[in-house]
N, C-alpha and C positions, 0 to 999 in steps of 0.2 A: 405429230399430226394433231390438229384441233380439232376435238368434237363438235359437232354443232349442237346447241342447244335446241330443243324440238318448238314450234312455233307452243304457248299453253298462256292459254285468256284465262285468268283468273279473275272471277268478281267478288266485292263482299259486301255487304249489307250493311251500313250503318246504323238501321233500324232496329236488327235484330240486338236481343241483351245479349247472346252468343258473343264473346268478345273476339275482337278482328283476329290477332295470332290464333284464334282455338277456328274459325272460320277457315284460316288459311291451311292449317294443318286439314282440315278435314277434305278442301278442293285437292290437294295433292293423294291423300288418301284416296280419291274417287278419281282422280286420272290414270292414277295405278293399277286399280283394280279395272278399269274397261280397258285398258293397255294404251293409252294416250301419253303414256309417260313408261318406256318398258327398263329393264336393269340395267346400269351402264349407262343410259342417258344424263348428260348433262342438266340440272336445272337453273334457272334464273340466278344471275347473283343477285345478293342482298341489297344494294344498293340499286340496283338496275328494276327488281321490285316492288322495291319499298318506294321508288319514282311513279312506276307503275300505279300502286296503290290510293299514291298520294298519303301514306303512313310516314309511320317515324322506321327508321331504319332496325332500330331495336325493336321493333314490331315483329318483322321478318326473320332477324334474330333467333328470336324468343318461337319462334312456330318452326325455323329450322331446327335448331339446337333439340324441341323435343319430340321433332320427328328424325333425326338421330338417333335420341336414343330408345327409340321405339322400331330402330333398324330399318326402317325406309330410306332413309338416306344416309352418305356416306361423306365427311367431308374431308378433302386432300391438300389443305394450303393453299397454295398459290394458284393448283391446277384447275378449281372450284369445286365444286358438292354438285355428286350426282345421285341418281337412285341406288339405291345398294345392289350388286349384281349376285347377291347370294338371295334374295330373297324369296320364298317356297312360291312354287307355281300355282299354288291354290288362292295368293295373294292376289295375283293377274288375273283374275274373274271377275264378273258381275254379280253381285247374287239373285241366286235361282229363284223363283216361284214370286208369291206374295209376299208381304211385307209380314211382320209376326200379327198381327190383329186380321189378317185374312188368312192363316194356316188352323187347319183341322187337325184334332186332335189325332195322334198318331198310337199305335198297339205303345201299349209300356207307358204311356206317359204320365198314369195317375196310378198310385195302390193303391190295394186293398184296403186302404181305412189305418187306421191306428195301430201304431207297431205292440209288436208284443207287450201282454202285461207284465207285472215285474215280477210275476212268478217264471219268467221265460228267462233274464235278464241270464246272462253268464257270468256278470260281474263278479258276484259272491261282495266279500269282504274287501275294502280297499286292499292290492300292496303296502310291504313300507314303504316301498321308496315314492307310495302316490301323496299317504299320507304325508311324508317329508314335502311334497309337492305343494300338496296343499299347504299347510305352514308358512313353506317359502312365497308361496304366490297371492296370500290374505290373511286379513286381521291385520294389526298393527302393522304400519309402512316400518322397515327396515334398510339401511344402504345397501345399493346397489341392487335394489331386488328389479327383476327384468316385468317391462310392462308397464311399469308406473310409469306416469306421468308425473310433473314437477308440479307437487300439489301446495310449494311455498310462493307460486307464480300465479293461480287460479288469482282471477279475480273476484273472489268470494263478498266482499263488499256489490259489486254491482249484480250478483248471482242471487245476495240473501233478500237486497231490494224488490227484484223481478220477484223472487219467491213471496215477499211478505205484501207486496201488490194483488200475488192473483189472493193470495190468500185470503184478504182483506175484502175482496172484491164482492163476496158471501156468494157467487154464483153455485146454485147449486148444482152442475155439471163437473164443479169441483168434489162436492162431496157425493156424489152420486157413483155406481160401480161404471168404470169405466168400460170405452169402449174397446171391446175385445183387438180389434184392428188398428187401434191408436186414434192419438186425437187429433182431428181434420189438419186444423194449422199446422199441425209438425208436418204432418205426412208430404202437407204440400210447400214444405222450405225444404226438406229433405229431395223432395222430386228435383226444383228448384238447384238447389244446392250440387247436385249430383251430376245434373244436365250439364253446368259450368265448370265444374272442378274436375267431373271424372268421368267425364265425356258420354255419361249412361242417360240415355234417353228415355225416359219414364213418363209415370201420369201418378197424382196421390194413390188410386186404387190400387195400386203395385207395390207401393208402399206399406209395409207392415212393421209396430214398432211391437218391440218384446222386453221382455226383462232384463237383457244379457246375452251373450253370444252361445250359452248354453241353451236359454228358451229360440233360442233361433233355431238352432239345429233338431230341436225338439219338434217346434213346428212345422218345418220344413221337412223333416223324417215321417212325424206322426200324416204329415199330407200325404205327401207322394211316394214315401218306401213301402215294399214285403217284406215280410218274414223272411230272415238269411239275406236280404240281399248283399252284393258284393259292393266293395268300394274300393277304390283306389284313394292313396291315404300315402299321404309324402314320407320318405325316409331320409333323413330325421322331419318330425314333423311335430303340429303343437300337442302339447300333453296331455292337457284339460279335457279337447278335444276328443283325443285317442281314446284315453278310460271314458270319457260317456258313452264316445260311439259302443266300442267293446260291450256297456253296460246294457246297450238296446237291443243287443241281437245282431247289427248291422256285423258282416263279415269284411274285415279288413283285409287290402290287398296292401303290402309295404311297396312302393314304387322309387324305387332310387333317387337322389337328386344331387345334380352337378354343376358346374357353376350357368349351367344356364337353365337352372330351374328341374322340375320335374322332367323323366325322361318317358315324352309320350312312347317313345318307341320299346323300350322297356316294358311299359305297363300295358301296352296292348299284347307284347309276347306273353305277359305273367295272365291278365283276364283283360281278351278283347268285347267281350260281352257283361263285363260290370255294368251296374245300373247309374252309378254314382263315379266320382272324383270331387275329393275335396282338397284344394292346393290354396297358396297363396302366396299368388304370380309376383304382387307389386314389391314384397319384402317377405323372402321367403322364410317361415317361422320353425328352424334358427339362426338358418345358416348366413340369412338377408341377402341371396343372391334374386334378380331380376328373371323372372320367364323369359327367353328369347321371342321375338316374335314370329319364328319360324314356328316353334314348340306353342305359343299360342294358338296357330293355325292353325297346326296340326292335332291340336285337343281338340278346337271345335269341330275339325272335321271328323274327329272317332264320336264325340257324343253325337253327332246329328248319324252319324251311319248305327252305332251302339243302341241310338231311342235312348239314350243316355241323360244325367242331370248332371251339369257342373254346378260345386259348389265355390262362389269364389270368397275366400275370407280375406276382404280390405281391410285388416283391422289399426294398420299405422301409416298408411301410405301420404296422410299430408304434410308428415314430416321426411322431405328431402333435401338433402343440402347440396345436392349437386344437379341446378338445373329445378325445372318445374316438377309438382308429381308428375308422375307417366297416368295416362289414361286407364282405364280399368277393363279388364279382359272381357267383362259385360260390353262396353262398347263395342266394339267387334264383332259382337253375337250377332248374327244373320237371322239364324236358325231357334231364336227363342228358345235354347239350350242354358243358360244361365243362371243361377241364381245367386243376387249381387248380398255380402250379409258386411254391413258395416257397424260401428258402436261408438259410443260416447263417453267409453270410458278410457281411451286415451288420448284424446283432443278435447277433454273437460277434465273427470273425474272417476273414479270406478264406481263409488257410492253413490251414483246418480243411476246405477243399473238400469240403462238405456241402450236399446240397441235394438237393429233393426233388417229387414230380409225386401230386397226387390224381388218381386217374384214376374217370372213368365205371365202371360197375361193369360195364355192358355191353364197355367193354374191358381190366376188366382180367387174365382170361384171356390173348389176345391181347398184353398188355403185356406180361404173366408170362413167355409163352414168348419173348418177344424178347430179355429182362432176362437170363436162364438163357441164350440164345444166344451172347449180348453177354459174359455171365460178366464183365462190369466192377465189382462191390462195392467199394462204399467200407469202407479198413479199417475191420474189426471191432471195434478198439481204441479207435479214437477215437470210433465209432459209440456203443460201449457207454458210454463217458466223456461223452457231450453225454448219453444219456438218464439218465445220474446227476444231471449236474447239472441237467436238468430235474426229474428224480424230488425233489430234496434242496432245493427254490425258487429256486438259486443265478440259474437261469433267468429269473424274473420280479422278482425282485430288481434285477438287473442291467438290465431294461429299463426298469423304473421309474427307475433313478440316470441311466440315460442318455438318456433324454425330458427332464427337468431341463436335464440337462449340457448334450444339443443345443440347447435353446433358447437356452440362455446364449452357446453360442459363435456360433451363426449370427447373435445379434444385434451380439457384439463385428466381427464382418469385413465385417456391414451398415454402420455406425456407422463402420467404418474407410473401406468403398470410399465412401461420401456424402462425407466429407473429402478423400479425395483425388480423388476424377473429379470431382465436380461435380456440372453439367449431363451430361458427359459420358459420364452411366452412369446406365440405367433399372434400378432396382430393383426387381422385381415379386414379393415373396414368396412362395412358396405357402405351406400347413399344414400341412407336415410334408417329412419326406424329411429327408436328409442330404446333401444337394446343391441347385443352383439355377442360372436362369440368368438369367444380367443380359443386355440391350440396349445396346451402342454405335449413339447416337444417329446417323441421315447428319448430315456434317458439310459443309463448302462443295465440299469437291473430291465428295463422293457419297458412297458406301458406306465404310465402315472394311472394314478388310481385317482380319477376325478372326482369319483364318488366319496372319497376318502376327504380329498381334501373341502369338498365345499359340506361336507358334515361338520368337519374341524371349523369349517369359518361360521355356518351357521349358532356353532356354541358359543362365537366371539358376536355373535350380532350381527353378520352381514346374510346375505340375502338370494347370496347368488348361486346359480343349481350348475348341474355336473352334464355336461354336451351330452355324454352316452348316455344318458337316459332318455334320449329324445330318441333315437334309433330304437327298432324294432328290434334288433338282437345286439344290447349294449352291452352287454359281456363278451362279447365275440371279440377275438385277440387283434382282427384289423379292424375294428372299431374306433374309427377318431377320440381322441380323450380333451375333454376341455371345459371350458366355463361359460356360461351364460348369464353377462353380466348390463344390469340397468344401469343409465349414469342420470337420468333425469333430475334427482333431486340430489346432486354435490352442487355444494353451494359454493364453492372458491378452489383454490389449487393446495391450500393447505388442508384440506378434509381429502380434495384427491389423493394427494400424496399419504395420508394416516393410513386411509383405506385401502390404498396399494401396498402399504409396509405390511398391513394385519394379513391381506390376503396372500403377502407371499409367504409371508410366516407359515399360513395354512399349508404352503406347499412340502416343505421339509416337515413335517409333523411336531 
């Protein structure tokens, strides 16, 4: 029996700079959720569409495929692409009230002022294995270290240009203390930028640029957390992260996570009333598995019932090689529950210590004055110098060459460690990211001691850290054992392959 496809008028706007596929995705989004389009429904084929449209077929393409993989639709071959019939009942709604700039502030949704001083801190003294951490993750770049970006790629000639322009320029807004909130132009290619790529609807005053992904969490803690408060805090999740949070006072809740991401339903049994959730949906950091979009929903619907703050860390999502990025779980926000923290240390450089927080609009008041407290700005100089070269395409140019390049090399240091480990190393790719992590198989005596081994390779120079450290209780005997390894900067197949000999050396001691 043949489904019938449901009658669905799609328009789109020429006019708007929204481009047509991210337009079409979004009418299908808004059929679904007022129920115009319900699960099980047939939609439009591609060609039948893209007629419609009067586009190019790969247009239609291109807005199917990434609402695919955003789990709205499902495609069957021959049979056609219909709405996915799993998808959460919270999806098939309208959303409630006002839009977020006519929502009143709600109990919970601002702290008390600035988190504990650091005579509160629980930190004490780094561990070793943070300090090892540290080592592996800054100063001097080293092979395979995770996170780096391909800094032999930067196009540092048209970077040092922009730089030695504003410089030259003698304004003194260059040399003067910057402004605590960031400097206008960024803020508004950022907004700009965000709207297009990752689907997050913003305005510059939402925009807030910081030093680094550390002063983000800083400011965003120092705004809106209390004293103790709880968080939900992915297991395994980023490290950097962890020992600050730990270092603030914030109480961490370790929340499972499985190939589809964070398990909301886990962390609501562990603490339904956390204040906080810090995840990161789009490449999850280490495992690189994608949020589902069920698990999406179902986050945003515990923080808006919790009075709750998601933290979402986009920190590599415009590197995907399969298919477009996916949208970013701030899009989705109804409930002005979000707080979007992206950086420009992996789609530039890390030494540019730039990076930046969307915040709720309901706080960003509240953020303003902590920002202006805080008086930490990131130089003006170099600030002004990324929005050029966003302004002048250098920008999306440079993303584009280096989606290409990363594919390339991730596949050469694949291709090398299958050669050298074997059996002895699970390869699980994810779609995207500039990092990844492999599995050491248990072997007859039991678990590999990863920890072991990536100490032995960091004495040879390589760079890469041990999976169980990223879990909250890494010594625990079912603890995954494995490696956490960058490939951004191998430059050919014959450095893959040294680098795959040295590290498997590391494995037999």
């Amino acid at each position: 029996m043949t489904l019938p496809t449901p009658t669905l008028i799609i328009e789109i706007d020429r006019q708007q700079p929204l481009p047509i596929y991210l337009q079409i995705c979004e009418r299908f989004r808004t059929a679904i959720a007022s129920g115009h389009l319900r699960p099980g429904d047939r939609v439009p084929a591609l060609r039948g569409l893209a007629m419609q449209l009067s586009t190019a077929r790969g247009t239609v393409e291109l807005a199917y495929s990434i609402l695919v993989d955003e789990g709205y639709l499902q495609m069957r071959g021959a049979a056609g692409t219909f709405v996915s019939p799993t998808l959460p009942a919270s999806v098939m709604r309208s959303p409630r009230g006002q839009g977020p700039q006519d929502r009143q502030a709600q109990p919970g949704d601002e702290g008390t002022g600035p988190l504990n001083s650091p005579d509160a801190s629980r930190g004490g003294q780094p561990a070793p294995r943070q300090l090892a951490i540290a080592v592996a993750m800054s100063g001097e770049p080293r092979p395979l270290q995770p996170g780096l970006p391909a800094l032999d790629a930067f196009p540092s000639k048209v970077w040092d240009r922009l730089v030695a322009q504003r410089a030259r320029s003698g304004g003194r807004a260059m040399l003067a203390y910057p402004d605590p909130a960031g400097y206008r132009p960024l803020r508004e290619h950022i907004a700009t930028y965000l709207g297009l790529s990752r689907g997050v609807t913003c305005v510059p005053e939402q925009v807030f640029i910081t030093g680094g992904y550390r002063a983000t969490l800083e400011l965003v803690l120092r705004s809106l957390a209390r004293p103790n408060d709880r968080m939900w805090f992915e297991d395994p999740g980023y490290l950097l992260a962890r020992g600050f949070l730990v270092e603030t006072g914030v109480q961490l809740v370790p929340v499972p996570v499985d190939g589809e991401g964070i398990d909301i339903e886990r962390g609501t049994r562990l603490d339904p009333e956390a204040r906080f959730a810090l995840v990161t949906p789009s490449h999850q950091s280490p495992l690189g598995h994608t949020l589902s979009l069920a698990r999406r929903i179902a986050l945003l619907d515990w923080a808006e019932k919790a009075s709750a703050w998601i933290i979402e860390d986009d920190y590599d999502s415009e590197f995907r090689y399969a298919g477009r990025p996916l949208p970013a779980l701030k899009s989705l926000d109804r409930r002005d529950r979000v707080i979007y923290c992206g950086t420009f240390s992996k789609v530039m450089f890390p030494g540019l210590r730039l990076a930046y927080a969307v915040v709720p609009e309901r706080a960003v008041e509240r953020v303003a004055r902590v920002a202006h407290s805080m008086n930490a700005g990131s130089p003006t100089l170099l600030q002004a110098a990324a929005a050029d070269f966003i302004r002048h395409g250098h920008f999306a140019r440079h993303l584009k060459r280096m989606r290409a390049l990363y594919a390339e090399r991730r596949m050469l240091i694949v291709h090398a460690l299958e050669q050298a480990f074997g059996e002895r190393l699970i390869v699980d790719l994810p779609p995207g990211g500039i990092q990844f992590a492999v599995q050491l198989p248990e072997g007859p005596d039991g678990p590999a001691d990863d920890v072991a081994v990536a100490a032995r390779a960091r004495e040879l120079g390589l760079a890469v850290l041990p999976l169980s450290i990223w879990y909250a209780n890494g010594r625990a005997p079912r603890t995954p054992r494995g490696l956490v390894i960058g490939f951004a900067n191998i430059a050919d197949a014959g450095e893959a392959g040294r680098l795959a000999r040295t590290l498997r050396a590391c494995l037999d001691g």
